[in-house]
Every structure is written in C-alpha cells, then in structure tokens.
N, C-alpha and C positions, 0 to 999 in steps of 0.2 A: 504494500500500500504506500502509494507518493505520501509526504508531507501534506498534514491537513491547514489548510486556512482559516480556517474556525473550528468549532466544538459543539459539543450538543447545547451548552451553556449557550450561546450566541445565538443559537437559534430560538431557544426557549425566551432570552431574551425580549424577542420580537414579533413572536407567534407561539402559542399551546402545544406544548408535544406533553407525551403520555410520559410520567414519571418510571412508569413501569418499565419504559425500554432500557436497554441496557447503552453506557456510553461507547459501548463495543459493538455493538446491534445498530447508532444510528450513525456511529463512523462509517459504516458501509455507505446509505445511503450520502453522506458529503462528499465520499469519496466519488461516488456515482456523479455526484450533481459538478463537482469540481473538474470532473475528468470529462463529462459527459453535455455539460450546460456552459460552464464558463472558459473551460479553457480551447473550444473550438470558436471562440468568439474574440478571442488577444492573437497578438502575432506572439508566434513560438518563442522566439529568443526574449521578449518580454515578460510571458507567462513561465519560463523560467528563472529569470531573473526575480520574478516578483516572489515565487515560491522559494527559494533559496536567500534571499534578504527581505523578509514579510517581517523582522525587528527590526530593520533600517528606515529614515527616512530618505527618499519620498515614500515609501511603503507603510510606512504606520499610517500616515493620513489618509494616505490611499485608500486603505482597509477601512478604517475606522470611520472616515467621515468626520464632515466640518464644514467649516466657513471658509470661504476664501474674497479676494474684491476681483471685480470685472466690471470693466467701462463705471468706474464710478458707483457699483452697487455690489453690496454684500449678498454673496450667493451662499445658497447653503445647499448641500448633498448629506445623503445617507451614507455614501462609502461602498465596495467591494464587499467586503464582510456581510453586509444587509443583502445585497443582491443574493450573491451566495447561501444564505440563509434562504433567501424565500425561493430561492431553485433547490435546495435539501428539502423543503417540507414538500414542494410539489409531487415529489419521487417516495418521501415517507407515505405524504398520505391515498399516494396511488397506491403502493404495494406493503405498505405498513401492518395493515392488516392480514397481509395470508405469508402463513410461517408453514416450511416445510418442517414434517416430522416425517419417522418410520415408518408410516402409513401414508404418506401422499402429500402434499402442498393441503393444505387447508385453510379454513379461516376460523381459528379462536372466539369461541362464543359462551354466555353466562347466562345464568339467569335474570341477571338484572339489567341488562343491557341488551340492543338489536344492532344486528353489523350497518351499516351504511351503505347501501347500494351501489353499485360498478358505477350505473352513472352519474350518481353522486359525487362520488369520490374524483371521478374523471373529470367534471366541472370544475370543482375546487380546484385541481392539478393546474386545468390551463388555466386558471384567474390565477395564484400563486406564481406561474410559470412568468402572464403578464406580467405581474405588479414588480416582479423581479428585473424584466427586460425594460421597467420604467427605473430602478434605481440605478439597476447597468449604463443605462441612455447619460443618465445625470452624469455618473461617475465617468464615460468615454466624455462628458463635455470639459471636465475636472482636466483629465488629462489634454487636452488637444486646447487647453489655453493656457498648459501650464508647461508648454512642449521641452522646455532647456533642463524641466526635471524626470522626464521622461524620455531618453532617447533610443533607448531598447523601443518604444511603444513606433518611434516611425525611423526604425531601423536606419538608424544614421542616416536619414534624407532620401534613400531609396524609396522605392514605389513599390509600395506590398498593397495588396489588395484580400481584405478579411471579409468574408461573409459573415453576416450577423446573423440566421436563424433566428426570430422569436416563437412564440404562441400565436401562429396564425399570421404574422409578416415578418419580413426578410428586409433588412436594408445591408444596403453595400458602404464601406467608406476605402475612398483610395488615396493611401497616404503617401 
C-alpha cells in the first residue's frame, strides 16, 4: 500500500463514517480513492512529489486548506485532504456495506437496522464523488495562481495535458 494522504480521522472529520470500521478496513478504501480518484487527475511527477513531501510546504497548505489573496481578495479553499476525503466516503459508502466472509460476499444485517438500497447508496457515491471534484476545482485554482510554488504541477513549463474525469463531466487543462 502507497503512503496515505489522510486517515480515517480526516475523513470523519468532515463526513459520518461508522465507528465500527476498523482504521485498517477504511485504509483500503483511501487507498482506493487516492490511487483511483485523485491521482489520475495531477500530473505524475507532481502526485509524486506531493506524496513523498505531504510534511513540507507548499504541501501542508496544499493538503490542508486556507486562505490565500488574489487580484485584491481573500480566497478561501478547503485543500486536497477534503477533496480526498469526500472521494474515500464515495467508495466506502458504495461498497462499505458488503464484506466478504467464508460463505460469499454478503451484506451485514441486524435486527435493529435495514441495509440501504444499491440505488441509494449509488446516489450518495456520485453527489460525494461531485462535491469532491468541487473542492479539487478550488484546490487546481490554488495551484495554477500560485505557479512558482508549484512547479512539478506544470512540469517545468512543458505542455502536459491531464484529463480531469468527474461525476458525470470531464474537463481538460493544458498546461
């Protein structure tokens, strides 16, 4: 498993996860959403760099989120770390519920509780997926006006071209 960006903490943070999961159980899914959500959306040699010095700055504000000024006004972003969080819960709470055992994939059921339906859960997935590729949006405006602390992100002035994937749209940026 690569180095994690955040923790179950971070995510809990910012959205309700089940106390009951184990911090070993929801490493998977960040792992998933880190490897699978955010890092086909940075150029390579950046999303390494950022995973490798994520205690250095520019990389602590990056993560964490803040204020910064532009054209005379105070902006404020949620940070990489929130993106990444609300891309972890979209993947928990698709597949959160059905744990393999000896007997087959199944879905864990009580008596005092009723599962949450496929479509349900699928709903929540793509809104969480969105509201994610809205704090990502923020956080690429973060970097691309702060470019001298960033220069893994537009590969020493070369012309890289990332696809963006969201929930339901695609934008391009060619750096």
């Amino acid at each position: 498993m690569q180095t994690l960006l955040i923790n179950k903490a971070k995510v809990a943070s910012v959205l309700q996860v089940a106390i009951g999961t184990t911090e070993a159980e929801f490493n998977n899914f960040i792992n998933e959403a880190q490897s699978f959500d955010l890092k086909p959306l940075l150029p390579e040699a950046f999303y390494f760099d950022l995973v490798q010095n994520r205690a250095s700055e520019p990389y602590v504000k990056l993560l964490a989120g803040g204020s910064y000024m532009w054209e005379n006004n105070q902006i404020f972003f949620d940070g990489l770390a929130n993106a990444l969080a609300y891309f972890t819960y979209a993947r928990f709470i698709h597949t959160g519920p059905i744990v393999s055992t000896s007997h087959g994939v199944v879905q864990k059921t009580n008596p005092y509780s009723e599962a949450v339906p496929l479509d349900e859960r699928r709903s929540v997935n793509l809104q969480k997926k969105r509201e994610g590729m809205m704090i990502f949006e923020d956080v690429i405006k973060y970097i691309e006006r702060n470019k001298a602390m960033f220069p893994k992100y537009f590969n020493n002035g070369a012309c890289e071209k990332v696809q963006r994937a969201g929930a339901g749209f695609k934008t391009s940026v060619i750096k």
